[in-house]
Each structure stands twice: as structure tokens, then as C-alpha cells.
C-alpha positions in Angstrom: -43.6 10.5 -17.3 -44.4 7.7 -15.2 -47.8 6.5 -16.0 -48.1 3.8 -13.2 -48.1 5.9 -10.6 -51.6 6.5 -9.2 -53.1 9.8 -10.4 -55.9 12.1 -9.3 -58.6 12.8 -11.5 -57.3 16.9 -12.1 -53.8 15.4 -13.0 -55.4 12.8 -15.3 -57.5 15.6 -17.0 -54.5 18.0 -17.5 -52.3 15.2 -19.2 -55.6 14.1 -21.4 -55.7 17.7 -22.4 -52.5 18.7 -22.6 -52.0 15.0 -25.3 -55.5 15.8 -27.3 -54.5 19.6 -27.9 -50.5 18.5 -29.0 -52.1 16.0 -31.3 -55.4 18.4 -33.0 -54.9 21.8 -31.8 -57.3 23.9 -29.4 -59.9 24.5 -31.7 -60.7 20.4 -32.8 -59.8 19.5 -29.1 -62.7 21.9 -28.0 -65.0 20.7 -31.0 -64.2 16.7 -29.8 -65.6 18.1 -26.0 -68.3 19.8 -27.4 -69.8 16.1 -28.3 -70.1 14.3 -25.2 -72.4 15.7 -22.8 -72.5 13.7 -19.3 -76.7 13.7 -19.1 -78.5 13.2 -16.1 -79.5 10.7 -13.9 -78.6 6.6 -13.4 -78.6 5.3 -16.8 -78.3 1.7 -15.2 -81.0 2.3 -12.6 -83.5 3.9 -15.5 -83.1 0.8 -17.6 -83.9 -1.7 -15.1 -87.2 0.5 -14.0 -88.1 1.1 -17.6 -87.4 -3.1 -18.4 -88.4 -4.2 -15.2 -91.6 -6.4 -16.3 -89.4 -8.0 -19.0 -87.7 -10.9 -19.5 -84.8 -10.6 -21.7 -86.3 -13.0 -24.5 -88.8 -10.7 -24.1 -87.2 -7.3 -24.7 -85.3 -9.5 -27.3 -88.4 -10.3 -29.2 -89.5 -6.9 -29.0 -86.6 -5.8 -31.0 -86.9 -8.3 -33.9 -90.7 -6.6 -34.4 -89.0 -3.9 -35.2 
């Protein structure tokens, strides 16, 4: 296989799935899925409304309360 070729996102999922499952079966390959979930929303975006009165030495203080 050629792997610097460019690849679309379906071909990229079939070969990740196709190397996970050789490697730990079906059933470990499905388990491994079963822990990332893909959330909702703009992390990046939510953090900088959620921080967005803070300095960084502030937010940094903050966590050496704690």
C-alpha cells in the first residue's frame, strides 16, 4: 500500500479499521470505539467564553488554590 498518496476520509477509516481489528479482533476494536465519544459543540470557542475575563496568570493562580 502506498500510504503517500492522498486519501479520503472513508478510505482512511476502512484501513484504520481494517489494521485495529487484524491487530485486537472485532470485539476489543469495538470496545476501544466505544470510548471516545465526539461531544458537542466548539471546545476552543467554549473555553475562550468561559476564560474570557482572565488573564492567564490568572487562570494559573486559580489552579495552585486548588
Amino acid at each position: 500500500m502506498n500510504l503517500t498518496i492522498d486519501l479520503t476520509p472513508l478510505e482512511i477509516r476502512k484501513i484504520g479499521w481494517h489494521a485495529l481489528t487484524s491487530l485486537i479482533g472485532i470485539a476489543r476494536s469495538l470496545k476501544f470505539l466505544l470510548e471516545y465519544d465526539k461531544g458537542e459543540g466548539d471546545y476552543t470557542e467554549l473555553r475562550k467564553e468561559l476564560f474570557k475575563e482572565q488573564s492567564v496568570t490568572d487562570i494559573l493562580n486559580d489552579m495552585q488554590k486548588t
